[in-house]
VOZADREN-663408 format. One record per residue: x, y, z of N, C-alpha, C, O in turn; residue in one letter. Coordinates in pm, whole numbers, plus 50000, padded with zeros to 5 digits. Layout:
# VOZADREN-663408
XYZXYZXYZXYZA...
//
This chain:
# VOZADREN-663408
027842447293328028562447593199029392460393187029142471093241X030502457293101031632472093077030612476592959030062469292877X030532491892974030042502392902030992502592827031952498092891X031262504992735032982507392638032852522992588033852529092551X031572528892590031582541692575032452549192695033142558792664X032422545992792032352554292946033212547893037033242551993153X034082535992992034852527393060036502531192960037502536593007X036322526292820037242526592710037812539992691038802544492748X036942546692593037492558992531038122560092468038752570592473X038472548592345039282546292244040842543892332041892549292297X040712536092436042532531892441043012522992369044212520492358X042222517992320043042509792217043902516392120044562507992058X044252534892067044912539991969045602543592016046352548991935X046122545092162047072552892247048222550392143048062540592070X049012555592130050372552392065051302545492156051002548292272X052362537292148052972530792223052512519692326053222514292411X051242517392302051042507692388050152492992315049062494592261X050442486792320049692469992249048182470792305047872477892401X047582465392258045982466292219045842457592414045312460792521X046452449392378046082441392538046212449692628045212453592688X047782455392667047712465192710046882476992753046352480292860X046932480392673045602495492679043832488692733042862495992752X043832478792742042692472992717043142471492885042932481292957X043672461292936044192459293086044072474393135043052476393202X044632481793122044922496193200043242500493190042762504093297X042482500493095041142507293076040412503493247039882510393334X040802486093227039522478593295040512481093474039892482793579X041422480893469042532484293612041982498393630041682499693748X041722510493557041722518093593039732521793658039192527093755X039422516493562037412514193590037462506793726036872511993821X038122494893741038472489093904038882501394021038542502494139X039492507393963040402515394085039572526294105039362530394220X038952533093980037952548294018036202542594075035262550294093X036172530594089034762523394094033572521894006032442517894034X034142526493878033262522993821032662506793791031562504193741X033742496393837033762485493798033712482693935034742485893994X032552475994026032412477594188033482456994165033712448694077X033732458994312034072444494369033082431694291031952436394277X033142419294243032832411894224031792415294083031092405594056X031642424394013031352431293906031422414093799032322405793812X030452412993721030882402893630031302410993482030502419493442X032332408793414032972412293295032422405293167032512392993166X031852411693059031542407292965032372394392915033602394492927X031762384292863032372376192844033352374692674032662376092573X034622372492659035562372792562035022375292478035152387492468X034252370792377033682370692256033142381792282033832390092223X032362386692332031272392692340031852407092350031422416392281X033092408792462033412423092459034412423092337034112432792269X035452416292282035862420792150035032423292077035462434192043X033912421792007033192423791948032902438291952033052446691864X032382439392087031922454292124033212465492126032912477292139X034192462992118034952472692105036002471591972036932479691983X036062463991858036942458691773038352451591789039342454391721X038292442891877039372434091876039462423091879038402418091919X040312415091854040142398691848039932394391994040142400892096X039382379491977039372376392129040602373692194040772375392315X041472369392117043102368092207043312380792285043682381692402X042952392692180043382405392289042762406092408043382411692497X041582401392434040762406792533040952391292659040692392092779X041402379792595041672369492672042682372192710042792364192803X043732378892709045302383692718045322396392820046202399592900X044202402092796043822414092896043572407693045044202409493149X042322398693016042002391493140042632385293209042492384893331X043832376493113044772370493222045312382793235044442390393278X046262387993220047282394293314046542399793405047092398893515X045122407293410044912407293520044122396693638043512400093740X044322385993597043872377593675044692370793753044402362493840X046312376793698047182370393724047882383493861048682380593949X047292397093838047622407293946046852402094066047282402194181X045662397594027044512396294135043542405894138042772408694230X043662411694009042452423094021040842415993965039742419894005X041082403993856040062399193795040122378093910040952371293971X038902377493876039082363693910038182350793816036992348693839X038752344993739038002332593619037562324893738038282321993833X036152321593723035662310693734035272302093660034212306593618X035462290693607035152281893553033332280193512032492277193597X033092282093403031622276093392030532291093407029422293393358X031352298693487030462312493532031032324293447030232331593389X032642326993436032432337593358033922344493433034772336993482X034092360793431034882362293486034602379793541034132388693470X035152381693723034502387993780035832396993841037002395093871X035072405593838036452419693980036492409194048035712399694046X038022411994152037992402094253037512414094383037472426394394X037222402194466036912408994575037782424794679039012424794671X037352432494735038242441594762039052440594834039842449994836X039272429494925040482430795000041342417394979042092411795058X040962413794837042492401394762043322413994754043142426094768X044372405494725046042414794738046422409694604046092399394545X047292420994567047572419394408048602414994419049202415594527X049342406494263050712409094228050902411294142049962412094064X051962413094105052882421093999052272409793882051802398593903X052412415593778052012411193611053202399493580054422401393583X052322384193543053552374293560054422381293399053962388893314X055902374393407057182384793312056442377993207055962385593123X056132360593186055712355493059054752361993021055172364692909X053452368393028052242373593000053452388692968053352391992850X054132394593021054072405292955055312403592817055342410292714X056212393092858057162393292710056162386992581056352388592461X055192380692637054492369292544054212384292440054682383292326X053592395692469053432408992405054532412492331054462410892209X055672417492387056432422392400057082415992205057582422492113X056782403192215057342395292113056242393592033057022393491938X055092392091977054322390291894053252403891869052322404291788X053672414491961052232428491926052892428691776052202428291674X054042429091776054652438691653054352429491535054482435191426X053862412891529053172402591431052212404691407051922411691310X051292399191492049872397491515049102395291641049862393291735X047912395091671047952390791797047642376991803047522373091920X047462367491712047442353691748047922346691683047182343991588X049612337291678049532327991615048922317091619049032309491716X048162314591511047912300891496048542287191460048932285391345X048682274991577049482265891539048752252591627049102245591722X047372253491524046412245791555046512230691466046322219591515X046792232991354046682227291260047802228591174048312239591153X048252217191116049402220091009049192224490887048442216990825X049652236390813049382240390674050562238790593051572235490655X050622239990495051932241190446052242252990395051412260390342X053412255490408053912269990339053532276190142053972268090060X052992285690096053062283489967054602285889910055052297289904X055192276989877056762277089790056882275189637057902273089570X055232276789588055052279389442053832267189413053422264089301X053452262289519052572252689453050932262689467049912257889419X050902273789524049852283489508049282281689372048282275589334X050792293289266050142292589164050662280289067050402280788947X051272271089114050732260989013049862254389002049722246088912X048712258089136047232250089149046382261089042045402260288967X047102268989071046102283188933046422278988820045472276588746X047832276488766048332275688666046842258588567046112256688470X047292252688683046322238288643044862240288660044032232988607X044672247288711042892249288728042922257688586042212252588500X043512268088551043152273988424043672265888284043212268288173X044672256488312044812244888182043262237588180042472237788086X043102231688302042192222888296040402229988251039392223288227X040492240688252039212249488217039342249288089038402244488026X040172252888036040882252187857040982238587790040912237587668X041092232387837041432217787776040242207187791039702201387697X040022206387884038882195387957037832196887815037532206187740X037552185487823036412184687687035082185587803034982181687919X034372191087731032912192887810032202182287871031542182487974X032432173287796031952159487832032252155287972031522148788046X033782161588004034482155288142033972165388278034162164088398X033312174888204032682186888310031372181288358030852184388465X030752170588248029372167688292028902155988336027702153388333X029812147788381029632130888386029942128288518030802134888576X029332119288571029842115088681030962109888687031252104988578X032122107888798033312101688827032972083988797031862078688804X034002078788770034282064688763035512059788768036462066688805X035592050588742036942042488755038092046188616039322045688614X037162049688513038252051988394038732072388465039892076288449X037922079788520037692092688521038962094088604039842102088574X039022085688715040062091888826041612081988778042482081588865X041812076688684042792065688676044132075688644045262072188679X043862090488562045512095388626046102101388763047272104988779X045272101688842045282101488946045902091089058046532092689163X045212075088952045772067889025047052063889000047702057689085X047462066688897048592063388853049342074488940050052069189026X049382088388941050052092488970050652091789116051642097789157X050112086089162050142083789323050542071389345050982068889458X050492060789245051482049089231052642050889224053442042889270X053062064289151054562061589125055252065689291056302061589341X054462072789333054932079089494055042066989588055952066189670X053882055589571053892045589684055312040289669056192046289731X055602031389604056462022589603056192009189626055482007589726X056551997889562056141985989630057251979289770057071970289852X057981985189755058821983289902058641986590016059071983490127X057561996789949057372005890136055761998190130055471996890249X054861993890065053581991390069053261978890023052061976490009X054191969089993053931957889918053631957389818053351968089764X053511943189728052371944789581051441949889569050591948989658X051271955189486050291964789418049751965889283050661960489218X048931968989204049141976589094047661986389092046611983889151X048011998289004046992007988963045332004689043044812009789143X044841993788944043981984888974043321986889119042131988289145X044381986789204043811986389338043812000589425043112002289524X044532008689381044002018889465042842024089424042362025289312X042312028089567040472033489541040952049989585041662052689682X040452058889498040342071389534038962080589645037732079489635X039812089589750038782092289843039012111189844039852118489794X037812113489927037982131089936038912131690044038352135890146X040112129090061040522135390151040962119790226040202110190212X042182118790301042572114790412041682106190476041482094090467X041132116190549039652110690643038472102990582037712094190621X038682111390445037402100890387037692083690361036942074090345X039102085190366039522071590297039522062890432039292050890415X039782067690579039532063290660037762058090668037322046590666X037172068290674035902068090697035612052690603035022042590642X036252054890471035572043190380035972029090433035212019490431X037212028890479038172015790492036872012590614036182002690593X036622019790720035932011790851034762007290806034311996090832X034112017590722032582015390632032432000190564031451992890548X033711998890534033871982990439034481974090510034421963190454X035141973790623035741962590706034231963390805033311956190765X034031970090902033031969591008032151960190992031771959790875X031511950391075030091945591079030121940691290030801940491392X028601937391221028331933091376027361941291502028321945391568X026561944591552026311957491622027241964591699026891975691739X028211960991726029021967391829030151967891787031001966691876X030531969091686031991964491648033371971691721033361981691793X033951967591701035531974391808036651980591752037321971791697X037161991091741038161995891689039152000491780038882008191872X040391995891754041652000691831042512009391808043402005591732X042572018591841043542031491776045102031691933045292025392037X045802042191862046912044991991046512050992062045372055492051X047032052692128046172055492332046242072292263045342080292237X047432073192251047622090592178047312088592039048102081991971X046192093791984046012093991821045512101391760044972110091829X045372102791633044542110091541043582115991580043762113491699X042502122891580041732125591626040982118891527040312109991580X040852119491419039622110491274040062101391363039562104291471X040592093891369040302076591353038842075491487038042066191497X038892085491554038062083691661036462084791597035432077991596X037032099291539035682101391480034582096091358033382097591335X035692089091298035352078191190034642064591248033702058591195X035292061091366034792049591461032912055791482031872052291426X033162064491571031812070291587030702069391461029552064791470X031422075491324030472071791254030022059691188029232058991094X030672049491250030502032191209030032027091336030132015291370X029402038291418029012028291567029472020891629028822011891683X031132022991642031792016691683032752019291813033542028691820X032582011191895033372014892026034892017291969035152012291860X035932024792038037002027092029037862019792186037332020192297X038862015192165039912012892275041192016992248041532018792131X041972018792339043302025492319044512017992393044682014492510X045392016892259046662008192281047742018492346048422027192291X047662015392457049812022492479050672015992418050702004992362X052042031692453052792023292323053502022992431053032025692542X054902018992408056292017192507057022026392372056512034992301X058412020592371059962032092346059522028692174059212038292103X059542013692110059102008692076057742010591909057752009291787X056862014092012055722014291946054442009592009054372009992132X053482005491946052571996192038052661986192129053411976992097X052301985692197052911974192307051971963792279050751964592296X052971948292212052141942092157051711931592243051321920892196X051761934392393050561922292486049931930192495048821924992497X049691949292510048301951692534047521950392462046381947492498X047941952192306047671943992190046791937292194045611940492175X047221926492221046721908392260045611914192328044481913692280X045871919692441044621911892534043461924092495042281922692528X043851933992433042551941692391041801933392270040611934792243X042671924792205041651918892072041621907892199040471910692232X041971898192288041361889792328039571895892403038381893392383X040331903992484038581909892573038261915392493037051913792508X038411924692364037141935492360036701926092178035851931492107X037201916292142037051913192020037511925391911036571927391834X038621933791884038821942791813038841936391632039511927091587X038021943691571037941938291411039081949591351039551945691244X039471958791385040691967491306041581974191416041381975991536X042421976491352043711983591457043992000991331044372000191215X043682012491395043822019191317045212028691386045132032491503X046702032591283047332032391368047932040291269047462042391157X049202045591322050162052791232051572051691224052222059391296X052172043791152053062035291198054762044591137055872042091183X054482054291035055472064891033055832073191096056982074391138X054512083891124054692094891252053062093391293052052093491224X053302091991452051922089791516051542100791532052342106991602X050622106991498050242120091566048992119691634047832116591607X050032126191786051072136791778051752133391807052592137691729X052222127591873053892123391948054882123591844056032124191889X054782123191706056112126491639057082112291626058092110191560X056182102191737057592093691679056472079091642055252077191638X058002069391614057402060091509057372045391547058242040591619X056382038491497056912027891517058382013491449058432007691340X059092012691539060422006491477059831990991380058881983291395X061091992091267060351978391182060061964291269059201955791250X061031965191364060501953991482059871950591508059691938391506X058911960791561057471964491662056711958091527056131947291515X056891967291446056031960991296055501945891310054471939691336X056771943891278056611929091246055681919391362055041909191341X055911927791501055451919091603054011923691593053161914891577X053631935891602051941938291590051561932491431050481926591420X052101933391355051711921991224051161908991251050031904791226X052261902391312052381888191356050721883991432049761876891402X051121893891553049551897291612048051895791564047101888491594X048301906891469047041906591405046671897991297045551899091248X047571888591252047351881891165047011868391239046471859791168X047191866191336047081855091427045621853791478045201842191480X044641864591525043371867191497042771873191431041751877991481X043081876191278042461882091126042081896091165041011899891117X042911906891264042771916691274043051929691139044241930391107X042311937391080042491943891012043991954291059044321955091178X044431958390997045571971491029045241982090936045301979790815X044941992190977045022008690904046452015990898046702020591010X047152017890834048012025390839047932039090731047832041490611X048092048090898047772062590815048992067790845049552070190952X049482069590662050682077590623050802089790542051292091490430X050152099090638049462114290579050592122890649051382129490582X050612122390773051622131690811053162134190780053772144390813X053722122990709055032129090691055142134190544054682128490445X055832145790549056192150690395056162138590280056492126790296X055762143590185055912134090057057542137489994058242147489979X057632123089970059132119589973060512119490087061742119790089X059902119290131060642118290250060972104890260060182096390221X062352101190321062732090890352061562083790469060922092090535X061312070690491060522064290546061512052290633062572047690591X060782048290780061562037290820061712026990788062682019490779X060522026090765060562004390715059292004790675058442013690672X059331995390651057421987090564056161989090609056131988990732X055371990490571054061999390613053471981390689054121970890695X052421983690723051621971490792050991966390664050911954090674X050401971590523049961967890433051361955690377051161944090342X052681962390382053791953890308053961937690390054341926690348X053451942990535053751932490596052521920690608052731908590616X051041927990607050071915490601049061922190489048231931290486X049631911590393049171912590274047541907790243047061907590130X047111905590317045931901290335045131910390427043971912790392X045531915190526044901921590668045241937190647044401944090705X046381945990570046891956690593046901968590487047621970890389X045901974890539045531988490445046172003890437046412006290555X046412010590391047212020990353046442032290287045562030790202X047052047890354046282055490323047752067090304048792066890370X047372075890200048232084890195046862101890094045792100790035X047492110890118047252122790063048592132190077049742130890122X047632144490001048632157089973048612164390084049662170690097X047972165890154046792176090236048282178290295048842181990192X049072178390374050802179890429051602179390363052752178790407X051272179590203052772182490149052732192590012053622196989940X051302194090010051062198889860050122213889919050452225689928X049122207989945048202217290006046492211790097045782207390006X046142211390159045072211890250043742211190175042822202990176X043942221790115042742222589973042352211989879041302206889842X043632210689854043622195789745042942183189832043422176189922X041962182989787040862170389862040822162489769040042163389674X041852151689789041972137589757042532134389844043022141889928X042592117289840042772108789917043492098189856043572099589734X044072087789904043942074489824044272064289976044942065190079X043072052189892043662040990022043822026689919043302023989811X044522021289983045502008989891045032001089991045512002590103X043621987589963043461977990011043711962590004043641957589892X044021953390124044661942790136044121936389964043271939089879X045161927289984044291916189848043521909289884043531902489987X042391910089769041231909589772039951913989850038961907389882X040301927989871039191935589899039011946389833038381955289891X039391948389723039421963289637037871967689598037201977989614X037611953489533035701953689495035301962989597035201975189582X035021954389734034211960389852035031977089852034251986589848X035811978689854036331994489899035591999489779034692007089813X035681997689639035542001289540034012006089568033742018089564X032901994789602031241995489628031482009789725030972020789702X032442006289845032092016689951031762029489919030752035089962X032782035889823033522048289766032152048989648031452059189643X031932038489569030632043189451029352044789575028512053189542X029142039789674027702041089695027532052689839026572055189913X029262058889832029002065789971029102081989873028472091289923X029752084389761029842093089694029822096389522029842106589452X029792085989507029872076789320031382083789287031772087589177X032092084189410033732090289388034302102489341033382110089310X035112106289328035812122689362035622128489171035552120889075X035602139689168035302145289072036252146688988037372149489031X036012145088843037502146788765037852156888763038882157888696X037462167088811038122182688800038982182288937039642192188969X038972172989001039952172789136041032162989095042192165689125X040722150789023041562137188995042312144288896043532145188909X041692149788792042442154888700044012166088749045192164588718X043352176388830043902186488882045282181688986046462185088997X044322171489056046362159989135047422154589033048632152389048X046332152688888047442142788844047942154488747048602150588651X047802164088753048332175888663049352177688731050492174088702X048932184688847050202194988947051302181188943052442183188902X050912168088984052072156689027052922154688898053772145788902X052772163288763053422156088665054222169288589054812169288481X054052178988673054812192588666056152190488688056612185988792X056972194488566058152191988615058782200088740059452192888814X058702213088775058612217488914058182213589032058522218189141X057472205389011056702197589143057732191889266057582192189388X058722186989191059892187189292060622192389388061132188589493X060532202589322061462218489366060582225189467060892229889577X059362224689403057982228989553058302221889635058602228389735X058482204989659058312195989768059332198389856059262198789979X060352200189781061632200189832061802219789901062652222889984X060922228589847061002237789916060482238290029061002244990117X058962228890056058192229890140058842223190233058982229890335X059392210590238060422206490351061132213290419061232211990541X062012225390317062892230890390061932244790448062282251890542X060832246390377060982259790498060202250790648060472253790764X059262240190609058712232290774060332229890862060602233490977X061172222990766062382221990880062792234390936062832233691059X063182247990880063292259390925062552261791053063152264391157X061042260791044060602262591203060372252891283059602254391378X061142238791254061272228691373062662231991427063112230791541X063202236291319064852237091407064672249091480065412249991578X063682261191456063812271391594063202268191659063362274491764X062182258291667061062251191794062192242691872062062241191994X063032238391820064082230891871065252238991943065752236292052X065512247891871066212259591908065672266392087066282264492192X064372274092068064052278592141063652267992274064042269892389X062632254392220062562248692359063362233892385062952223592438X064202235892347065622223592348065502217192465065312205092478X065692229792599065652223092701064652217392788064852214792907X063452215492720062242207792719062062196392676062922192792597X061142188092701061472173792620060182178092491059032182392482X061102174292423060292174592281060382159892172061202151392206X059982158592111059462149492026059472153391870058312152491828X060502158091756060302156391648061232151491535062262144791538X060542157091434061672152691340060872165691224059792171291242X062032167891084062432182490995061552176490910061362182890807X060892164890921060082163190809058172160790846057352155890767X057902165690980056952168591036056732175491088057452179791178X055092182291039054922196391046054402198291153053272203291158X055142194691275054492199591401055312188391494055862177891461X055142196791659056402188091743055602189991896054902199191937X056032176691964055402168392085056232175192202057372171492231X055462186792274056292189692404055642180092514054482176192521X056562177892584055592171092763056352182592828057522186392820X054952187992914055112199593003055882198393109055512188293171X057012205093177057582204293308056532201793377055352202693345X057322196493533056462198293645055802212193674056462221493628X054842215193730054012224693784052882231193668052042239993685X053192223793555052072229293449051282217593426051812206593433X049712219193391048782207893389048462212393170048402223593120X048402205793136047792207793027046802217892977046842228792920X046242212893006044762228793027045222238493063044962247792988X045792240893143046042250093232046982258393112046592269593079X048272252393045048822257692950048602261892845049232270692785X047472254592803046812260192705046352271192723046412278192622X045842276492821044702287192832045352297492843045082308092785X046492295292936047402307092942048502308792791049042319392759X048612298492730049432303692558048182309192492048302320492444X047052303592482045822310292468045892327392475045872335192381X045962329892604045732341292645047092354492579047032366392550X048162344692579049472350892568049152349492364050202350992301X048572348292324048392349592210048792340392105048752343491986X049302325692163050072313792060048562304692078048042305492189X047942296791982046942288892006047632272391938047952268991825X047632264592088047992253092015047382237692067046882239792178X047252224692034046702216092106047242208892199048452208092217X046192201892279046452200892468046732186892394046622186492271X047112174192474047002160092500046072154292455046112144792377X044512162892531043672159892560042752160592419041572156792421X043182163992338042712164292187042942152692109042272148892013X044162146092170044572129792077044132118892170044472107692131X043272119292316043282111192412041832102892397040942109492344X041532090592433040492083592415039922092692580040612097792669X038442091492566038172101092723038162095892852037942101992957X038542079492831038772069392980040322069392963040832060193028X041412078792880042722072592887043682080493012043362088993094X044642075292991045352086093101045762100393067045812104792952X046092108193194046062120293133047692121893107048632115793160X047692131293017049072132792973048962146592978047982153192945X050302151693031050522171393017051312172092932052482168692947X050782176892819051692174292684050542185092584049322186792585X051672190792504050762196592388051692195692253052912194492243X050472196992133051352192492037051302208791935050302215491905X052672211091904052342225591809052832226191709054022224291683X051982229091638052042224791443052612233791415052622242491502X053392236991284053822238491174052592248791112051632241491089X052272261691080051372265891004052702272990898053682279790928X052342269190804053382280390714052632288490669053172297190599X051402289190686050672306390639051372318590772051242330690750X051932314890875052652322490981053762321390924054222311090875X054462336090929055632339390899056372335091015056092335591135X057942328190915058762322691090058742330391124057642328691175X059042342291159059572350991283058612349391391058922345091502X056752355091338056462348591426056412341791477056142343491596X056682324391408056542315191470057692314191573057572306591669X058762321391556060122321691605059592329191766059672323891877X059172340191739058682347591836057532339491933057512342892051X056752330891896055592319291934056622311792040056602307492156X057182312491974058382298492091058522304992156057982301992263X059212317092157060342327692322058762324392408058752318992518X057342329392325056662329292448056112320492539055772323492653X056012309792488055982300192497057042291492623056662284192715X058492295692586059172292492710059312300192816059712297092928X058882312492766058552323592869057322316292956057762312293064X056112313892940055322304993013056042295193075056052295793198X056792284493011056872273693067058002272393163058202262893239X058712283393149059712286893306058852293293420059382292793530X057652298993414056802307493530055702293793536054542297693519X055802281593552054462277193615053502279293709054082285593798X052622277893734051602283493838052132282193987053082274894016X051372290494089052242287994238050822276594262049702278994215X051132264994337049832257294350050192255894564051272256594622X049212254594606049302250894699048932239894788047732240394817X049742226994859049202218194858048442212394967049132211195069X046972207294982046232208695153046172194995156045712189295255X
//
């Protein structure tokens, strides 16, 4: 193990030099005087930031570059060790040192794990409404359980957003309120599912919930490829012919991650499909900004009987705000309705209340419409910076679909943006675990990161993806 008393010596305050930096030179220089013998094992990431005060990016950022001289060597599963004494070094790859060069002066890690939204004033108008609603709320509404009369401005207010063009007939009546996105997923499978084994079909690239929602209904998952298109509706077919699939859970605005959509065409033909063997359809329409223009008709507009619909704030308002809503086929509202009373007796009026407050602000607009423009702001420099990459988006989704050049593997990129201080997701995060592999990562939109960094996230980023690994082939 590194001593940090007798190895360090406070380089981390040197003036002029980045924390990684000084941290690399400590452990290069403990290599070179012997204190750190040949094949030496190195505290592991967590463990030595800790011991000396730094994040783990710094000290993962340390290790690569020198793993990348040949002074350190990662093994997988074991840890990471001096390399032996007579490997031959090289020079520090340029991406690992601009990846610094561009984000010491930020932070050392952007995060662009997850999409947040920027605050453009809906911060304090969630304060502004939490302290009306403390003042106003009759006591009575502080102490009762939720019901159907409790959450109804809620539902209204989220009616006026659907539309019946984009979702079919509707009224009030039928939307069921959920915690969140996921919960409304979770409920829709909870109330369609039966059978011991039941089958759910998601996109080959998808959500990550829909997987995990399956799991908690004991339910096998299979995965549809799509073509240019959308779903490809014979693999379609023959997955509900062999595997008996009872729902198709899918995202028919923006798939995430891939960023793109399915055309009203495709619609109509996986409609056709599923209505031909009474296949359920999920359509989750969470990821694109609220209000945003939309392509065509949700799967609910199209099988009015078979096609369910889910929308939240959580991407356009705020993350925090835990509601949900899902809009089920006709004549299944009861059953969603039972699901939602007997899985939670439903969302609290200090939350129903609090959506249908902020949604009836006359500013509420001006937020939405701010929050668009600053997410478009850092797709157009993600666009900007890796143009000449194939990418996948659009200004009204908070996050965009690279596929990696040749010579980079997925993992492999990750670990090294990892290390270089950008944290973002592999393929292998939206992939069923028998699907194919894809070298692709998807990188969100955080608006709690200031663009610049995020601006600065990209240079490093293509700084990596012009230096791919040297591989050699036997």
């Amino acid at each position: 193990m590194i001593v940090s008393d007798t190895i360090f010596k406070s380089p981390l305050g040197l003036a002029g030099k980045s924390k990684f930096k000084a941290l690399a030179q400590a452990i290069r220089e403990a290599i070179l005087s012997g204190q750190l013998a040949p094949e030496a094992k190195l505290p592991p990431v967590r463990d030595l930031a800790y011991q000396i005060g730094v994040t783990p990016g710094t000290v993962a950022r340390a290790y690569q570059l020198l793993t990348e001289e040949g002074r350190l060597i990662a093994a997988v599963g074991r840890g990471t060790f001096v390399a032996p004494a007579q490997r031959s070094l090289r020079p520090a790859s340029p991406a690992i040192l601009a990846a610094d060069d561009r984000l010491s002066h930020a932070a050392d890690v952007a995060h662009l794990l997850s999409p947040k939204m920027p605050d453009m004033g809906q911060g304090q108008m969630i304060r502004d409404a939490l302290h009306h609603l403390a003042e106003t709320m009759p006591t009575e509404h502080l102490l009762r359980y939720p019901d159907r009369q409790t959450d109804l401005a809620a539902r209204r207010a989220v009616a006026a957003y659907l539309g019946v063009e984009r979702v079919g007939a509707f009224t009030v009546d039928d939307i069921v309120t959920a915690h969140g996105g996921q919960s409304a997923v979770v409920m829709i499978l909870q109330t369609i599912l039966h059978g011991a084994r039941p089958v759910v079909a998601v996109d080959a690239l998808s959500y990550g919930g829909f997987r995990y929602a399956a799991a908690m209904c004991r339910a096998d998952v299979v995965g549809v490829p799509w073509d240019a298109e959308g779903p490809d509706p014979a693999a379609f077919e023959a997955l509900i012919k062999a595997q008996s699939v009872q729902v198709f859970c899918t995202s028919s605005e923006v798939c995430n991650p891939t960023v793109r959509h399915t055309t009203p065409a495709r619609r109509t033909q996986i409609a056709r499909i599923a209505q031909r063997y009474g296949v359920h359809v999920l359509d989750d329409d969470c990821c694109r900004l609220m209000r945003s223009a939309h392509i065509g008709p949700s799967y609910r507009a199209l099988l009015p009987d078979l096609g369910w619909h889910v929308v939240s704030p959580a991407k356009s308002i705020s993350a925090a705000l835990r509601i949900g809503f899902a809009l089920p086929p006709q004549g299944w509202t009861s059953a969603l309705v039972r699901t939602a009373t007997f899985s939670s007796f439903g969302v609290t009026r200090l939350m129903t209340d609090l959506y249908a407050h902020i949604l009836a602000q006359p500013g509420i607009d001006a937020v939405l419409d701010a929050v668009r423009d600053r997410i478009a702001q850092d797709i157009r420099a993600a666009v900007n910076v890796l143009g000449m990459y194939k990418l996948s988006w659009s200004e009204d989704v908070p996050f965009v679909w690279l596929e990696l050049p040749l010579g980079w593997r997925s993992g492999e990129f990750l670990q090294a943006a990892d290390a270089a201080g950008v944290l973002i997701k592999s393929a292998d995060d939206f992939a069923l675990r028998d699907g194919r592999s894809v070298h692709a990562v998807r990188i969100a939109v955080n608006g709690l990161v200031p663009h610049q960094t995020f601006v600065d996230a990209m240079h490093v980023l293509r700084d990596l993806l012009a230096h791919p690994p040297q591989r050699i082939s036997v």
